[in-house]
DRENTIFI-900759 format. One record per atom (N, C-alpha, C, O): y, x, z; residue number from 1. Coordinates in nm, 2 decimals, decimal comma. Example, Ala and Ser with C-alpha at 12.3 -4.5 7.8 and 13.67 -1.06 7.14 Angstrom:
% residues 2
        y        x        z   num
    -0,57     1,32     0,78     1
    -0,45     1,23     0,78     1
    -0,33     1,32     0,78     1
    -0,33     1,42     0,85     1
    -0,22     1,28     0,71     2
    -0,11     1,37     0,71     2
     0,00     1,29     0,79     2
     0,11     1,34     0,80     2
//
This chain:
% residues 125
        y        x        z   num
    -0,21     2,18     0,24     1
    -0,26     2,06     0,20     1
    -0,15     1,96     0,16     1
    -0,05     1,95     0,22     1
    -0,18     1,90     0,05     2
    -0,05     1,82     0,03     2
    -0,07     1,67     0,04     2
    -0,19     1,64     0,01     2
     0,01     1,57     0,08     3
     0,01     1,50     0,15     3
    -0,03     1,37     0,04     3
     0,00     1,37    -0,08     3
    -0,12     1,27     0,09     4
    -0,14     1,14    -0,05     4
    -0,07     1,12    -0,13     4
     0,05     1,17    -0,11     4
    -0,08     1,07    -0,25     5
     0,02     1,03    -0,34     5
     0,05     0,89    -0,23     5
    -0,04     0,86    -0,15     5
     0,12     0,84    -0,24     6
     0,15     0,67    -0,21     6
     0,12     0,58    -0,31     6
     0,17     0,59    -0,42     6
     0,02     0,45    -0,25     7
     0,04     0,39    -0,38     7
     0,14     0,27    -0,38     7
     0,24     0,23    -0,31     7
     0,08     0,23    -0,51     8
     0,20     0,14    -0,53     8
     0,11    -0,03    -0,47     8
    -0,01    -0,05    -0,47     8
     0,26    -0,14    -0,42     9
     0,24    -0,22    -0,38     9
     0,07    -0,30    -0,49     9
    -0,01    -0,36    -0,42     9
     0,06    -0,29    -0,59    10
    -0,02    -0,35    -0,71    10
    -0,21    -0,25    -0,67    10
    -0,32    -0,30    -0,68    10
    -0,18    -0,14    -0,65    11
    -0,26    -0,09    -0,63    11
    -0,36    -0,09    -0,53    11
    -0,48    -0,09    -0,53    11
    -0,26    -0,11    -0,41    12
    -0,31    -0,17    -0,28    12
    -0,37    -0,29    -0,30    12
    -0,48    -0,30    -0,26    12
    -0,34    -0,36    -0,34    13
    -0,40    -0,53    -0,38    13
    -0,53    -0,48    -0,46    13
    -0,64    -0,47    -0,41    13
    -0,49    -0,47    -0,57    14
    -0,63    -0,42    -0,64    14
    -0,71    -0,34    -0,53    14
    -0,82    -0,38    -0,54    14
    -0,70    -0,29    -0,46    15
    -0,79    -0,20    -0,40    15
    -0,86    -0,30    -0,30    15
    -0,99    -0,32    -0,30    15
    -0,78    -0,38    -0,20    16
    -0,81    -0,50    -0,13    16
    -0,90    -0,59    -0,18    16
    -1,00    -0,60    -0,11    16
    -0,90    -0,66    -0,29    17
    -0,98    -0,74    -0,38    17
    -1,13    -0,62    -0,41    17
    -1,23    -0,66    -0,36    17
    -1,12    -0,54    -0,45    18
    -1,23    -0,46    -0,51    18
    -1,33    -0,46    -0,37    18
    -1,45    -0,50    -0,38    18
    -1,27    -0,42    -0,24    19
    -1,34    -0,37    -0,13    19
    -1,38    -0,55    -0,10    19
    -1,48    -0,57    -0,04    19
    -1,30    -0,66    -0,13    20
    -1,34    -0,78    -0,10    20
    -1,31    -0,84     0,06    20
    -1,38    -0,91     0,13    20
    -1,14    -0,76     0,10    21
    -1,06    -0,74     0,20    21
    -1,01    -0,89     0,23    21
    -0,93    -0,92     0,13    21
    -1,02    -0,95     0,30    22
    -0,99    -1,09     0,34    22
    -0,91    -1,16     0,45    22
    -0,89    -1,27     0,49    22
    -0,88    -1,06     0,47    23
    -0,84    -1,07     0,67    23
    -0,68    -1,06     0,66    23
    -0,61    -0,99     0,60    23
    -0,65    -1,14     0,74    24
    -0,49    -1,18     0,74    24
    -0,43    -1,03     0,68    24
    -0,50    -0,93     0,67    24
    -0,30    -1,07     0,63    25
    -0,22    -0,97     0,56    25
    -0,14    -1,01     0,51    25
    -0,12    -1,13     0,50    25
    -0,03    -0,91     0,42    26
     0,07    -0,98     0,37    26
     0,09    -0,91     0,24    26
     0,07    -0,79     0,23    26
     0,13    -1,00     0,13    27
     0,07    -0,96    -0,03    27
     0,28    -0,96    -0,06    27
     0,37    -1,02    -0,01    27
     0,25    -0,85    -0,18    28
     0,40    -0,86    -0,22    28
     0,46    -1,01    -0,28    28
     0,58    -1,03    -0,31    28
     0,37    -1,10    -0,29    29
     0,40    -1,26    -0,32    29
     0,44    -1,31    -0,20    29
     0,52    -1,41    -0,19    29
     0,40    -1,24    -0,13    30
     0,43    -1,33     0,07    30
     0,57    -1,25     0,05    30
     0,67    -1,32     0,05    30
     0,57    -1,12     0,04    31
     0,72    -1,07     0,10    31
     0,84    -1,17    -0,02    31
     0,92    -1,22     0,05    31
     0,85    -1,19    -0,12    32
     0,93    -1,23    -0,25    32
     0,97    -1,40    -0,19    32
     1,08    -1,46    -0,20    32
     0,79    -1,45    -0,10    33
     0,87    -1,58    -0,14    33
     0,99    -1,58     0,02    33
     1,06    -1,67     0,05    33
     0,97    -1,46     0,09    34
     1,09    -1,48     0,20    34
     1,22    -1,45     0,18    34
     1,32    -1,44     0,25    34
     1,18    -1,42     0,03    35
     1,34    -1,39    -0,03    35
     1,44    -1,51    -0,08    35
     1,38    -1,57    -0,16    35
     1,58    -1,56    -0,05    36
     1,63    -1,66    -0,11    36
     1,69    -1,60    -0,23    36
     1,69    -1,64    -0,34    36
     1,76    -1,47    -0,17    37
     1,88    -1,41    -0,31    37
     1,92    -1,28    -0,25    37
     1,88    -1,22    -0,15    37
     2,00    -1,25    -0,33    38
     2,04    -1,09    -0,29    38
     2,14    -1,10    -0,33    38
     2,19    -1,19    -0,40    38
     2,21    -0,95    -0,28    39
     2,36    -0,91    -0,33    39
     2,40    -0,76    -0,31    39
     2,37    -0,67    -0,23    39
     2,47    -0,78    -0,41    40
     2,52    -0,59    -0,48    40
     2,65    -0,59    -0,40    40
     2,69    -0,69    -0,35    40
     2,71    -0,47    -0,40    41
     2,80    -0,41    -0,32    41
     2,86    -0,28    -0,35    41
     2,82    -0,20    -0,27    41
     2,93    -0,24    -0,42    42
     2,96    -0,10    -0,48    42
     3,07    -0,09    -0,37    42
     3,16    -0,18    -0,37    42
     3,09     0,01    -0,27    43
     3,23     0,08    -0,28    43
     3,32     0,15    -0,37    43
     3,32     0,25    -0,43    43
     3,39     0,06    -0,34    44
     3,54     0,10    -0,47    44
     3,56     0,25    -0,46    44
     3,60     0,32    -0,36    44
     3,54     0,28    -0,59    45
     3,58     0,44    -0,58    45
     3,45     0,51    -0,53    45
     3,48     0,61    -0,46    45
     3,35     0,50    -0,54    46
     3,24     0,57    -0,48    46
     3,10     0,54    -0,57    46
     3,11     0,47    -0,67    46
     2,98     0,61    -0,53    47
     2,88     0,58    -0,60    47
     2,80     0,49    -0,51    47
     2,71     0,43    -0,58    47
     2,81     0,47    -0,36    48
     2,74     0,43    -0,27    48
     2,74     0,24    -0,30    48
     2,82     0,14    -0,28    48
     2,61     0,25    -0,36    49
     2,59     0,08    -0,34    49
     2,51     0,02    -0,24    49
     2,42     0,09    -0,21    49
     2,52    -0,09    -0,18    50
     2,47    -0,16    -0,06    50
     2,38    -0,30    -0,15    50
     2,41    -0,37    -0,24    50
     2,29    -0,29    -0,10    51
     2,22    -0,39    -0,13    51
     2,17    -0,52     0,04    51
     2,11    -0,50     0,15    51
     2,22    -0,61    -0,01    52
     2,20    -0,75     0,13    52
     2,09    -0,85     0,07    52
     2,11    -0,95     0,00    52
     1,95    -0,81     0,11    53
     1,90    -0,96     0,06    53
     1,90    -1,03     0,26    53
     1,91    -0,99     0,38    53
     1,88    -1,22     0,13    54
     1,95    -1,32     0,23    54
     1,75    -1,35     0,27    54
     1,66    -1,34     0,19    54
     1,73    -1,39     0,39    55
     1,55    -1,41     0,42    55
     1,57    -1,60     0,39    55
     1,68    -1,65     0,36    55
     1,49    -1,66     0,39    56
     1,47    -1,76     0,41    56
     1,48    -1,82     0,51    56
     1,49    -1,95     0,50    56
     1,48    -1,76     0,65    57
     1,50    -1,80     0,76    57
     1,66    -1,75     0,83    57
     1,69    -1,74     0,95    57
     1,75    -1,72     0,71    58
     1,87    -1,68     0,76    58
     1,93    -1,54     0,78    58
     2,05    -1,51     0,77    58
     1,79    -1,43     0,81    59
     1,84    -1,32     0,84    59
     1,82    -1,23     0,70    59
     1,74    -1,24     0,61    59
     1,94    -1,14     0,73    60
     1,95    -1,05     0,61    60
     1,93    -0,91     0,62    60
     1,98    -0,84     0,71    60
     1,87    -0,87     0,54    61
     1,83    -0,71     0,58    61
     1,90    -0,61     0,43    61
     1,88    -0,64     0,31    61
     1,99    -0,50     0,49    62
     2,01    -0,41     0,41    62
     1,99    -0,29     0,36    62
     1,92    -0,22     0,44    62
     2,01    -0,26     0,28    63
     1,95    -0,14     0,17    63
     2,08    -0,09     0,09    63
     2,17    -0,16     0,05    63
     2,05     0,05     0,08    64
     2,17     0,12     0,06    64
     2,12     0,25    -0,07    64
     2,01     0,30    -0,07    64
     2,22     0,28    -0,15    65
     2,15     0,40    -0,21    65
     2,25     0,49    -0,25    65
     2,35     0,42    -0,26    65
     2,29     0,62    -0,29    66
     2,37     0,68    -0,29    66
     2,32     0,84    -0,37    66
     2,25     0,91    -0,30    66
     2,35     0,87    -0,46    67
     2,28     0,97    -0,52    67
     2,37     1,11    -0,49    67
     2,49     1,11    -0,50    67
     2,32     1,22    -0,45    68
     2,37     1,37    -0,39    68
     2,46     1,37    -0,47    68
     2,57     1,36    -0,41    68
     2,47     1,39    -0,62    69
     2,59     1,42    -0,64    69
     2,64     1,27    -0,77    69
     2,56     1,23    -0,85    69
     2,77     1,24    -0,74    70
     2,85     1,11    -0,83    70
     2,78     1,17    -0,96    70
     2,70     1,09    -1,02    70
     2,81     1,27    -1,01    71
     2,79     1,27    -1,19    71
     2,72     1,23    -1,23    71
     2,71     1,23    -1,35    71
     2,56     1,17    -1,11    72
     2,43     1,14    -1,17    72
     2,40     1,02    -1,14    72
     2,29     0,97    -1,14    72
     2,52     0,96    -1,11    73
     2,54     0,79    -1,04    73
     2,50     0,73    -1,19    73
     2,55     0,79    -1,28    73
     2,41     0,60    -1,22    74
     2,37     0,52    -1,25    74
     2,35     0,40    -1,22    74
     2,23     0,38    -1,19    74
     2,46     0,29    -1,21    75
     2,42     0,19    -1,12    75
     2,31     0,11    -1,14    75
     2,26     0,06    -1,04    75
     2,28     0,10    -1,22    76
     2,06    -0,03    -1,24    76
     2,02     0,07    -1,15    76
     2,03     0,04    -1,03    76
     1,97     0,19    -1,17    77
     1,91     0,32    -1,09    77
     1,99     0,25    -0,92    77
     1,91     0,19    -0,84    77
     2,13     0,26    -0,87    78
     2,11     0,29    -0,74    78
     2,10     0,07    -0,71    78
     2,05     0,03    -0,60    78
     2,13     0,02    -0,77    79
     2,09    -0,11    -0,70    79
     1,97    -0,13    -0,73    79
     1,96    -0,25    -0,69    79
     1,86    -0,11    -0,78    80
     1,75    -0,11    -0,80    80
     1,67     0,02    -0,65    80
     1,57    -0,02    -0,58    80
     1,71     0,10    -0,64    81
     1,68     0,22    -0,52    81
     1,71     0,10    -0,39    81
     1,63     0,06    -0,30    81
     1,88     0,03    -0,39    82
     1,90    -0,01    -0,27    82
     1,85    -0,13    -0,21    82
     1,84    -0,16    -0,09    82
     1,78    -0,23    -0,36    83
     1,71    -0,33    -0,30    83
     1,55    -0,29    -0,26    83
     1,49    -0,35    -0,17    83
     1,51    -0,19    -0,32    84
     1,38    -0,16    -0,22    84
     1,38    -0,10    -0,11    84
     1,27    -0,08    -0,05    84
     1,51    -0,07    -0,06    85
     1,55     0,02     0,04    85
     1,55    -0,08     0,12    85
     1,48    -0,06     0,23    85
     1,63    -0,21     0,10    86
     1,61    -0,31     0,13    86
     1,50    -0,41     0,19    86
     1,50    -0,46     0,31    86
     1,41    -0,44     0,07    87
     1,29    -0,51     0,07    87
     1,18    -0,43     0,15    87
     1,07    -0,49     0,18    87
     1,19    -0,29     0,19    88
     1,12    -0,25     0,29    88
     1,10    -0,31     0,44    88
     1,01    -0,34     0,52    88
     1,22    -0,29     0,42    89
     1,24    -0,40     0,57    89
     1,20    -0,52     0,61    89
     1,21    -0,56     0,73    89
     1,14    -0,60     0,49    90
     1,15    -0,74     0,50    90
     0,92    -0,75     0,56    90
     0,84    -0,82     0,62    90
     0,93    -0,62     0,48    91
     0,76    -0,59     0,54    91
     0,70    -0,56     0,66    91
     0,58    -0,58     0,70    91
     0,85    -0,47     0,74    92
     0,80    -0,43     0,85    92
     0,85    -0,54     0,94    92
     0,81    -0,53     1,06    92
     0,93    -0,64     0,91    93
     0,98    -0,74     0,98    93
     0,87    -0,87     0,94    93
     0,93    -0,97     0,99    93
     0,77    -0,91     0,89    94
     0,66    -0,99     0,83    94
     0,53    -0,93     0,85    94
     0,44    -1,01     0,87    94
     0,49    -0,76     0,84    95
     0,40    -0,73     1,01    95
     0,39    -0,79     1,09    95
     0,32    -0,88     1,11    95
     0,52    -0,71     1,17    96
     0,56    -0,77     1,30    96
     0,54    -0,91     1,35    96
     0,49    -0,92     1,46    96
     0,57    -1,00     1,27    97
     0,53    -1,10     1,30    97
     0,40    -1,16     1,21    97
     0,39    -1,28     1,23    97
     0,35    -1,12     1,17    98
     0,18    -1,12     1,14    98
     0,13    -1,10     1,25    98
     0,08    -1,17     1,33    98
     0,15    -0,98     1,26    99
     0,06    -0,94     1,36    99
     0,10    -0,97     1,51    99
     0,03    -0,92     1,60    99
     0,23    -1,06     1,55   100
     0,19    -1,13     1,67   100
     0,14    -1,26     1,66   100
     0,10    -1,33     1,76   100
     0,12    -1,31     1,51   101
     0,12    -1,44     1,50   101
    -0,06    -1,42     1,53   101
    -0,11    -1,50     1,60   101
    -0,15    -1,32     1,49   102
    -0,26    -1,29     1,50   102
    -0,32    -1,26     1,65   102
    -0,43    -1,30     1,69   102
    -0,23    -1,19     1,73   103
    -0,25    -1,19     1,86   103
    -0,27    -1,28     1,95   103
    -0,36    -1,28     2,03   103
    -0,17    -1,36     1,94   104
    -0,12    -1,51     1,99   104
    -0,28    -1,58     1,97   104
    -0,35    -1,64     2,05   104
    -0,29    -1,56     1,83   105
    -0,48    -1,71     1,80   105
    -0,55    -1,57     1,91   105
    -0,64    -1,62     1,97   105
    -0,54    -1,49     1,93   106
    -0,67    -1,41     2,00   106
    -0,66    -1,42     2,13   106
    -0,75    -1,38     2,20   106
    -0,52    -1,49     2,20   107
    -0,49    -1,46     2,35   107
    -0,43    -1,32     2,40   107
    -0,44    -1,31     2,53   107
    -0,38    -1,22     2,32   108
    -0,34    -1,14     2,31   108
    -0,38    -1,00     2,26   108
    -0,50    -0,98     2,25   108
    -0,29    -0,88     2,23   109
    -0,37    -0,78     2,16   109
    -0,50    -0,72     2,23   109
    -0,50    -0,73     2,35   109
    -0,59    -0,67     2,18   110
    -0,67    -0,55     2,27   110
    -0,64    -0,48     2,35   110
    -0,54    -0,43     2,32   110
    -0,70    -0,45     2,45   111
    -0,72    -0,33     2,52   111
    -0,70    -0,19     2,46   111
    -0,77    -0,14     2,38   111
    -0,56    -0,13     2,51   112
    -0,58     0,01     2,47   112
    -0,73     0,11     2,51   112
    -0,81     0,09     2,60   112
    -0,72     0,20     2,41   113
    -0,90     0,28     2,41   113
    -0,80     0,39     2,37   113
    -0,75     0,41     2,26   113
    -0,78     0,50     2,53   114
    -0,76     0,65     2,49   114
    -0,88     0,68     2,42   114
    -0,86     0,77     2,34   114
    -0,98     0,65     2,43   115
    -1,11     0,77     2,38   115
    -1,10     0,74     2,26   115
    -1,20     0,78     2,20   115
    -1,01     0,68     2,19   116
    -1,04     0,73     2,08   116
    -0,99     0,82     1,96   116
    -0,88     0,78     1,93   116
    -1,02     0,91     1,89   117
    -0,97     1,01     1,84   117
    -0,85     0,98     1,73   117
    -0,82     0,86     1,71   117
    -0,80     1,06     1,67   118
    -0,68     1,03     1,60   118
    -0,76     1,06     1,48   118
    -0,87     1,13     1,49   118
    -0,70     0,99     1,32   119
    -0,76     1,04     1,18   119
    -0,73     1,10     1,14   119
    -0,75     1,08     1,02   119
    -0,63     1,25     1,19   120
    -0,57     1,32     1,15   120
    -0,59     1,44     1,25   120
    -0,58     1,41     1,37   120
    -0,62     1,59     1,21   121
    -0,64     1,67     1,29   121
    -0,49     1,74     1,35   121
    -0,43     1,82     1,27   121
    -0,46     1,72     1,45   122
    -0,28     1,76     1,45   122
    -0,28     1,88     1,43   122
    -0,22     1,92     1,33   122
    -0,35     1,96     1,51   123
    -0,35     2,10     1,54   123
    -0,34     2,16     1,38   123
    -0,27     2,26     1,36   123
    -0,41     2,10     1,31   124
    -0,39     2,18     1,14   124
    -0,31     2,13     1,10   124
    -0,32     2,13     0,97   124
    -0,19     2,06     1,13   125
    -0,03     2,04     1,06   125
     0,04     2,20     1,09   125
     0,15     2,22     1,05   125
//
């Protein structure tokens, strides 16, 4: 069985709007505007570029990109790779605090529920 395609950030939105999805969340406009700036980083002598974006609240999250072999180094290609490598991070760190910011108005998360099943059959991996 082969595994979802992934979609893209644009798709998910559209998909959200269509189903008429309303409920706290965070839209690729929420992650951008916690961005102030960014910055490139090549090691001298290497293909390995570092990507630093700066958050709006000070903290900086990095991304890095590096292609298997130098002769297929393209730098737009790896600082383009290292800032989404980057900008990943800025989602799972804007979760995280979504979703305590959401717990917090509820008095805290739910109740774990073992009984409930997984959406994935393990045993057929």
């Amino acid at each position: 069985m082969q595994p979802p395609k992934p979609l893209t950030e644009q798709e998910v939105e559209a998909a959200k709007q269509l189903l008429g999805l309303d409920h706290p969340s965070l839209t690729p406009a929420k992650i951008d505007g916690l961005i102030q700036r960014h910055e490139f980083y090549r090691v001298p002598g290497t293909s390995y570029i570092s990507c630093y974006i700066h958050l709006t609240n000070g903290h900086i999250v990095h991304g890095m990109s590096r292609p298997v072999s130098d002769g297929n180094f393209i730098e737009s290609v790896g600082e383009s790779n290292a800032y989404k490598n980057a900008r990943e991070q800025i989602w799972e760190l804007a979760g995280y605090e979504l979703r305590q910011r959401i717990a917090d108005a509820r008095g805290g998360l739910p109740k774990f529920n073992p009984t409930c099943a997984p959406t994935t059959d393990v045993g057929a991996m």
